[in-house]
N, C-alpha and C positions, 0 to 999 in steps of 0.2 A: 322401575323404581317406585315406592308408595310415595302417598302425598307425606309432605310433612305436618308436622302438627301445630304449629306457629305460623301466621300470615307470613308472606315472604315480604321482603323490603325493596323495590325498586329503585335503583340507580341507573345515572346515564354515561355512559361510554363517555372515557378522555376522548377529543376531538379526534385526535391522529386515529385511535382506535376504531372509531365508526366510520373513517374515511377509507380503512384498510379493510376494516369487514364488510365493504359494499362491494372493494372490488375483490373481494375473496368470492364471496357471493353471487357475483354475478360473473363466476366461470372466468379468469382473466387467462389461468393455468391450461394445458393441453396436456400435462402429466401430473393427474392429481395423487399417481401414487407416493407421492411424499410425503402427504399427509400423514400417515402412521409412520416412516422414520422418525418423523421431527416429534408426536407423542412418546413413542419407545425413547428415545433421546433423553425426552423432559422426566419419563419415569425412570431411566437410566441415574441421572444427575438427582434426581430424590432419593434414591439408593443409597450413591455415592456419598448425599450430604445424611445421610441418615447412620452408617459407616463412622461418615468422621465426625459427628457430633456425641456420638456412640463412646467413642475413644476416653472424654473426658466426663461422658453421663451414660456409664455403660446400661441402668435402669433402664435408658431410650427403646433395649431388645433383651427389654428381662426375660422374655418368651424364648427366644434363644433362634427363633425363627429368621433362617436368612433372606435377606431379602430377592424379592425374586419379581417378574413382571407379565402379566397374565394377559392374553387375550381374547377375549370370548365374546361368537359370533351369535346371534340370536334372529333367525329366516322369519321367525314368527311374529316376534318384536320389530323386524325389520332392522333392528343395532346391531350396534359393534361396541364394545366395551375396551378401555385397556385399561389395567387395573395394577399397582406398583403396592408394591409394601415397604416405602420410601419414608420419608420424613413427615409426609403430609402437609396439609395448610391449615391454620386458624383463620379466621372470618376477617381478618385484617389483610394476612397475605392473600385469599382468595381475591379479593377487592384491589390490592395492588400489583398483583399479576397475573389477576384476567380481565382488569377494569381499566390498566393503563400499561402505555409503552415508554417507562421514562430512559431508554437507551437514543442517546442522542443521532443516533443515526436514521431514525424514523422517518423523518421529514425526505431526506435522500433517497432512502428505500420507496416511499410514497412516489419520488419524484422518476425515480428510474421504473418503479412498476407500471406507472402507465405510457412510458416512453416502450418500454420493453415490447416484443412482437410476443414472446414466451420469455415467463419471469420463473423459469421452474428453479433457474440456476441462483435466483435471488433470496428463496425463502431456505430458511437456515442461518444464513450469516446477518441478520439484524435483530436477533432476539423475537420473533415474533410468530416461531414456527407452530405454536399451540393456535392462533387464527387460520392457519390453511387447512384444519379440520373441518372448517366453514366451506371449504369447496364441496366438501361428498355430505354433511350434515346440515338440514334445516332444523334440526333445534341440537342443544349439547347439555348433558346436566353433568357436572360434576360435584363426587360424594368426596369430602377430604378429614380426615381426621389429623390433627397435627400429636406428632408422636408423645407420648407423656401426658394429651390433653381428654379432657373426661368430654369436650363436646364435640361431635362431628355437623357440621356445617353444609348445605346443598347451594351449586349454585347453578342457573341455568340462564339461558340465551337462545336466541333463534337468530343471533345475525342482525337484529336492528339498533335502534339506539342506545338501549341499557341491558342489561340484566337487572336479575334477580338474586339475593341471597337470602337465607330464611336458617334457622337450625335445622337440622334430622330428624323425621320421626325416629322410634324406636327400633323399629324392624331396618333400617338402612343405618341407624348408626351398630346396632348385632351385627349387622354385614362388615364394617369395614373400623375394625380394632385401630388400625393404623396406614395409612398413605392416603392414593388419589385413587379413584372410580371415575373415571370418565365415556360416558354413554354417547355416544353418538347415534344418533337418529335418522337415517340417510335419506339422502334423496332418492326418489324413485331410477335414477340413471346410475345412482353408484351401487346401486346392490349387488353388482361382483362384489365386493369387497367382504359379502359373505361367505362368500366360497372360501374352505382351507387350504384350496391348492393356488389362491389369487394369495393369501395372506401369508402364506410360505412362502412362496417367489419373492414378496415384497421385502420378508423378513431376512431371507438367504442374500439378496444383490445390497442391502445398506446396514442391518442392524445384527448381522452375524458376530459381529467380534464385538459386543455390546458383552461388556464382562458380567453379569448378572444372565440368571437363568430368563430363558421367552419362553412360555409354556402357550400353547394353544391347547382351548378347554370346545373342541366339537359339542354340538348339539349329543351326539350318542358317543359314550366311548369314554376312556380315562384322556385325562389331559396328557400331552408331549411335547418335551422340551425340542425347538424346533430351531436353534442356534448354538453354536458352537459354546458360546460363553467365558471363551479363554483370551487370555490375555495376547496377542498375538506374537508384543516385542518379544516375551518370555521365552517363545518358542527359536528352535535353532531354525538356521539362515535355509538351510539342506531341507528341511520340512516344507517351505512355502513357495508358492509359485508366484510368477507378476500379477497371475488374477486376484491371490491373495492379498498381494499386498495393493493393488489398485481397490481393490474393495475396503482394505483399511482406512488409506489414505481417504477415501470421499466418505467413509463412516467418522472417522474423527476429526474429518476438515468439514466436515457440513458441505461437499465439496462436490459438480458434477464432473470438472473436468481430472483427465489424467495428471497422476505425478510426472513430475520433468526430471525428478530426481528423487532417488529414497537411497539415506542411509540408516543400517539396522545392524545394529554391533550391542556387544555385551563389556560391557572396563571391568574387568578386575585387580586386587591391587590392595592398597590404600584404599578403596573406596569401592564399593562395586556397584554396579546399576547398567541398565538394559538404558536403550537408546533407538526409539521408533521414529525418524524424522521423515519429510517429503519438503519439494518443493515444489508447491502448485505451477502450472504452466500458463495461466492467465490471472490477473491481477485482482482479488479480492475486493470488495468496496469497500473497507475502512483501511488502503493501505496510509493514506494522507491524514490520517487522524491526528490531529494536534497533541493525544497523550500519547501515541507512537509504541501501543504495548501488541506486547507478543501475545501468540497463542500456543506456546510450548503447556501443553500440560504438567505435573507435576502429580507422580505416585510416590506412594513409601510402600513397599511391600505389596503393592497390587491397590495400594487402597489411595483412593481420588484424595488430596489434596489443596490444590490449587491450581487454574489455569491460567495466572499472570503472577507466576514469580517470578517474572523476567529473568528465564534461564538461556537466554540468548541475549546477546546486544541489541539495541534498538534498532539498525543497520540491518540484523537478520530478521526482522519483525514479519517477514513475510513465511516465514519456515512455520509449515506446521508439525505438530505431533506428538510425539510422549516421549518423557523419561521417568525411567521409575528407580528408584533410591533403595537399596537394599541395609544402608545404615543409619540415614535419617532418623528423627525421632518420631513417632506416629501425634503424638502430639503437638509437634510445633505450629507455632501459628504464623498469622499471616503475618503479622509485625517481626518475630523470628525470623522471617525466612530473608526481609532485606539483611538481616547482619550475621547471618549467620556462613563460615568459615568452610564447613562442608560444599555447602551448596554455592559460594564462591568458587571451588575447584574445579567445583564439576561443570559449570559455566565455563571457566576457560578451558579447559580441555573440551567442552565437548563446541564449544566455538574455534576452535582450533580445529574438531575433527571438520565442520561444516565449512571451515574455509577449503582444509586440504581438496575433500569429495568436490567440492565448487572447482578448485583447480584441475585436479584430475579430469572433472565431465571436460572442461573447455579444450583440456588439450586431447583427450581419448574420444570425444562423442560430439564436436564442436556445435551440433544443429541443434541437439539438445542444452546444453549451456547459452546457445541462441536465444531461445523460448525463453530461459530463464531470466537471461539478462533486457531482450525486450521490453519484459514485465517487470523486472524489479533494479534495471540495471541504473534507476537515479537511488532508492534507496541504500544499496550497496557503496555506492558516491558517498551517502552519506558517513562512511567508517573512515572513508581518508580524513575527515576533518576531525572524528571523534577517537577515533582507535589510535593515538601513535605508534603502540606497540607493534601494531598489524599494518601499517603505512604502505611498508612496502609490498606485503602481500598482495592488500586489497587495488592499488595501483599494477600489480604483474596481473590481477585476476580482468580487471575492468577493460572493456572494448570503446574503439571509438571512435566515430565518423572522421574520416580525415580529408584530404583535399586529395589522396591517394585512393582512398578505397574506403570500405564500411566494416565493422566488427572490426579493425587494426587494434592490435596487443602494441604496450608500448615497446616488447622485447622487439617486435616485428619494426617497431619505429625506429628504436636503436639500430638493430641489425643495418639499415636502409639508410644513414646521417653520411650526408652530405660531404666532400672531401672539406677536413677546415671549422663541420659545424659540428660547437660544442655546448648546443642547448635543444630541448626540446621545444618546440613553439608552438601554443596555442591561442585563439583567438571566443571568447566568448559571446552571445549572441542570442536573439529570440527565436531563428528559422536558419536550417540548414541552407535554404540557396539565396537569402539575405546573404548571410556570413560570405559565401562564395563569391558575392560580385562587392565585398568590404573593402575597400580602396587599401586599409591596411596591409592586403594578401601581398599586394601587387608587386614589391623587391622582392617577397620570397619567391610568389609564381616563376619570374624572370629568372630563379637561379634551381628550378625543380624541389625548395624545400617541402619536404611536408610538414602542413598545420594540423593539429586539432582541432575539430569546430565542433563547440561544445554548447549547446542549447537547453538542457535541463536548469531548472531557477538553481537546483541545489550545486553548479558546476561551480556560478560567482563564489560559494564560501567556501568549497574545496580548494580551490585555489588557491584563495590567499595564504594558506598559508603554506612554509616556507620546504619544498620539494624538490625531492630529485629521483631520479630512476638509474638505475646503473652507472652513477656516477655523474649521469648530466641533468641540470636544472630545469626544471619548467620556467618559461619565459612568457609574457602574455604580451602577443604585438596589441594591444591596447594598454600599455603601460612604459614611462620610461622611454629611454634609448634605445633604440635597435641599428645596426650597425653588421651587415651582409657583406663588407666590402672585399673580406679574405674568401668567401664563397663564389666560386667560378660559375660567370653564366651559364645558360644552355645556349645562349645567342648571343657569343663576343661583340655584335654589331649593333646590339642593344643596350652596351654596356651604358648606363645614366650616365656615367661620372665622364664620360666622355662627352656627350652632348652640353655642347655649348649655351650659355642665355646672357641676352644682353642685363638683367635685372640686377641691378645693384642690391645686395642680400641688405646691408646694415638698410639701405634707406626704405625698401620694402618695408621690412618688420618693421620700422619708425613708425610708418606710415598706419601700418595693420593695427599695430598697439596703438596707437592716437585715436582711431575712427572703434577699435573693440574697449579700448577701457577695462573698467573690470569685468566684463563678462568673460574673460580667458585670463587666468594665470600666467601664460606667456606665448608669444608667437617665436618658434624657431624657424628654420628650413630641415624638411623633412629627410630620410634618410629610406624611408617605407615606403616612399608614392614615386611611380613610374612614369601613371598617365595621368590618375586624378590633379584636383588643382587643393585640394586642402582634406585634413581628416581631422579628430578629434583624440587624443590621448590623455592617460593620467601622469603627474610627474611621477618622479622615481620612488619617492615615497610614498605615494599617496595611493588611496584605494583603485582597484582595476577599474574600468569603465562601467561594466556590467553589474559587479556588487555596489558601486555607487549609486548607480539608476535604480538596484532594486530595493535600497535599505531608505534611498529618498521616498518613494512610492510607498512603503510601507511607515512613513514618517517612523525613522528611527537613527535617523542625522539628516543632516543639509548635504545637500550636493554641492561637494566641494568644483571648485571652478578649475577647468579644463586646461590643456596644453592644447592651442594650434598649432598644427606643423603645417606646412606650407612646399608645395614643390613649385621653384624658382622655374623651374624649365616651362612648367603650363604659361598658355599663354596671356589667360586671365589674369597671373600673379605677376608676369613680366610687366603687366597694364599698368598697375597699381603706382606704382609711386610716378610719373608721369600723369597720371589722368585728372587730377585737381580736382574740380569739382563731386567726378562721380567715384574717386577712391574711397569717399566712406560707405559707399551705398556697394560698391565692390569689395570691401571686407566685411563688411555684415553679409553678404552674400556666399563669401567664405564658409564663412563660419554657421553660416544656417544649412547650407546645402552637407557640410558635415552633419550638424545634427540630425535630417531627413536621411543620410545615410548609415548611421547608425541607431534609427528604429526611435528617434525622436520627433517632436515638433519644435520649429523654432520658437522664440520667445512668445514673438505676436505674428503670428501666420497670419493677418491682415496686414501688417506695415512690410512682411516678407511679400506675399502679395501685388502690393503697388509697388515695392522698388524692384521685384522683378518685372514687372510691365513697363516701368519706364526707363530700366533698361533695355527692353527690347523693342521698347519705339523708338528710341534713340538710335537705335540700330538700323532699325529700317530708316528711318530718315537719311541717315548717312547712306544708305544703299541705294 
């Protein structure tokens, strides 16, 4: 590239950006062939936006030249070029997206790449994939002309604190009419990446179904298109193999592992359009994103779009893939596409088709639908609260650790209910073998019910609200009433209701209520504790235990005050209204030792503290 003819201007690198180009630079990767996917990509989406800015300023490709993406390797120079006839950049956007990372996931990406042993699976999915050029390049110039504009702009770097940006000379802006020129510089260890048979292989395994022509331009020889260029969904089911489409799926998911699932169908009708979906088998980093968007792409006729026109529920936010629109308008915009009626149908129906495939894998392929739901099976949760339409579905699709077994369908739960019992029961929670030794279990253990124990944060607001599966209710033994009595033990000789206690129930709870006060809403005698001596519940109205706990911690209401239930049979409870003095230090004791049992601290874990120490010198005194 010549010198330009204007001094260049030096800027310094956004913080995040020289923290990431240190550890680009200093080799973090062990597979740096990614590095030209993630360019081909970025010259892909310059295309793309060159296309559809085209649409309403067709002047953009008055030349009539389609756009295409070049790569050419230079032994002599020691470079590699790749070279787009996209939309280009003005001197503004070069400085804003090569001078900074303003995608808020950067900090996290920062934070996982140096945790990471190999971060090869990370770059791609945080916007940042034009810095892993920085792995095989000790310096990078990029030549960008933004389309329509008379000046072309250089900008260069070597990896340290800032670049550089300056205008074109003459001879470099004759070169490049319109997109990006990106030269890379290698390091002495990456010069394979000269070879056309290292840059074929790289372009064949991720950047083949990149729908624009890849031309490689040899040192000798005419240039050849060295990718297929075709749209993949377009093509019939009978034509592609698994290779095919595992290559797709990590070309358009920015993606290294295998799909768990692809659906690929064409709707005709009313409406017609192609439908390229997958779903990844391990969990993306922005699935917890607080804007909660999708990555379904969106074509009209082959031509890029949009890739967050939430053409999926938020629920399926993990699906990656395409759909391409064959009646759409080519000009709609982004504001257009929230209200717009087409693309409304096709949403439900093609969420419809993603639940059915989701159903189907679980019950035809069960270890696959496994993988899926490991990974995605709280966000999937999240449609029982959102979707009514789909309630039921999404409740027959969902699996779930039971007191029975793991992966349990609730049809599997139904099938399996109890002689007598006409509710489903679950019990919510922060740890599967917490929940397991929860005092609340213990009438159901006694009579072989099976519970849910349900530990994701998103279970507390599924919940609440108001369910049933094949006609019988979800019940939450931390809420209300429970009531086992018409359910026949496993162990008649354990029946509770049989076992005798000398404790006076009215004058107990007198007692409990005088010494707790308001710290409990009310003390009853329990109907749920076998062995323990007290638990903690919500009344019948009031919110479950678990979405109480987590909406107080998230300061977004007060935690409203508790139900003690009380088993009259322990023998600590029997104590209580005889012991006088030390009855109130025995119902605060109740009542805290509940809290510690479900995943609380008592009030003042110092005054719990001493009145447990001085009840157990009390004890040993008397011994």
């Amino acid at each position: 590239m010549t010198a330009t003819t204007t001094a260049a201007e030096s800027q310094p690198f956004q913080a995040e950006v020289a923290e990431l180009l240190h550890l680009m630079v200093h080799s973090v990767y062990s597979e740096t062939d990614i590095f030209l996917r993630e360019l081909i990509s970025n010259a892909s989406d310059a295309c793309d936006r060159l296309r559809y800015e085209a649409i309403a300023a067709p002047e953009l490709i008055a030349d009539g030249a389609p756009p295409k993406i070049r790569i050419v390797p230079d032994k002599k120079a020691n470079t590699l070029s790749v070279v787009d006839s996209g939309i280009g950049m003005d001197r503004q956007e070069l400085i804003d997206n090569l001078g900074t990372i303003a995608r808020s996931g950067t900090k996290s990406f920062l934070a996982r790449l140096t945790e990471a042993r190999d971060g090869a699976g990370l770059i791609g999915q945080f916007g940042v994939g034009f810095y892993a050029a920085f792995m095989v390049a000790e310096r990078i110039v990029v030549l960008s002309r933004r389309a329509g504009a008379d000046q072309a702009w250089v900008w260069s770097s070597s990896g340290g604190s800032g670049f550089e940006i300056a205008p074109a000379g003459e001879e470099d802006a004759r070169r490049v009419t319109r997109g990006t020129e990106i030269v890379l510089h290698l390091k002495k260890e990456a010069q394979k990446y000269l070879e056309t048979y290292e840059i074929e292989r790289i372009v064949r395994a991720y950047s083949d179904n990149i729908q624009f022509p890849i031309e490689l331009q040899p040192e000798e020889g005419e240039p050849r298109q060295i990718n297929s260029a075709s749209a993949l969904w377009q093509r019939p089911k009978s034509e592609l193999t698994p290779e095919d489409y595992r290559q797709a799926y990590q070309s358009i998911a920015g993606a290294f592992d295998d799909p768990a699932m692809t659906l690929h169908y064409r709707a005709e009708g009313r409406q017609s359009y192609a439908v390229l979906l997958f779903s990844p088998s391990t969990k993306p980093f922005d699935l917890f994103e607080p804007a909660r968007k999708g990555k379904v792409r969106l074509y009209v006729r082959r031509v890029f779009i949009a890739d967050d026109a939430d053409l999926l529920p938020a629920y399926l936010r993990f699906i990656r893939g395409v759909i391409d629109s064959e009646d759409l308008p080519l000009n709609i915009s982004r504001e257009m596409l929230q209200n717009n009626p087409q693309l409304a149908q096709i949403r439900n129906a093609v969420t419809g088709r993603v639940i059915g495939e989701l159903e189907n894998l679980g019950d035809k392929a069960p270890e696959a639908f496994g993988k899926i739901w490991d990974a995605f099976g709280p966000v999937i949760k999240e449609g029982i609260w959102e979707d009514y339409e789909r309630r039921e579905k999404l409740l027959s699709l969902s699996r779930f650790t039971t007191t029975a077994g793991e992966k349990r369908s609730l049809k599997q739960y139904v099938d399996d209910l109890k002689p007598n019992q006409t509710e489903i029961y679950y019990l919510t929670g922060e740890g599967i073998e917490r929940l397991k030794s929860n005092p609340k279990l213990e009438s159901a253990t006694a009579r072989g019910i099976e519970v849910l124990l349900l530990t994701d944060p998103v279970d507390a607001f599924w919940t609440a609200a108001p369910l049933d599966f094949g006609g019988k209710p979800l019940k939450s033994l931390s809420q209300g009433n429970v009531d086992f009595a018409l359910i026949p033990l496993l162990d008649d000789k354990a029946d509770d209701r049989k076992q005798e206690t000398d404790a006076d129930e009215a004058a107990t709870i007198a007692v409990i209520k005088d010494a707790l006060g308001d710290r409990v809403s009310d003390v009853r005698a329990s109907r749920r504790l076998t062995s323990s001596a007290s638990c903690l519940v919500a009344g019948g109205d009031g919110r479950d235990r678990a979405l109480d706990r987590l909406l107080a911690m998230q300061n977004k209401g007060s935690a409203t005050r508790p139900v003690l239930e009380i088993n009259l049979r322990h023998p600590l409870v029997a104590a209580i209204a005889g012991a006088k003095d030390a009855a109130a230090d025995l119902s605060l004791l109740l009542l805290e030792q509940a809290q510690i049992l479900d995943g609380e601290l008592p009030e003042d874990p110092a005054a719990f503290a001493g009145r447990l120490n001085q009840l157990v010198l009390r004890g040993l005194a008397k011994g």
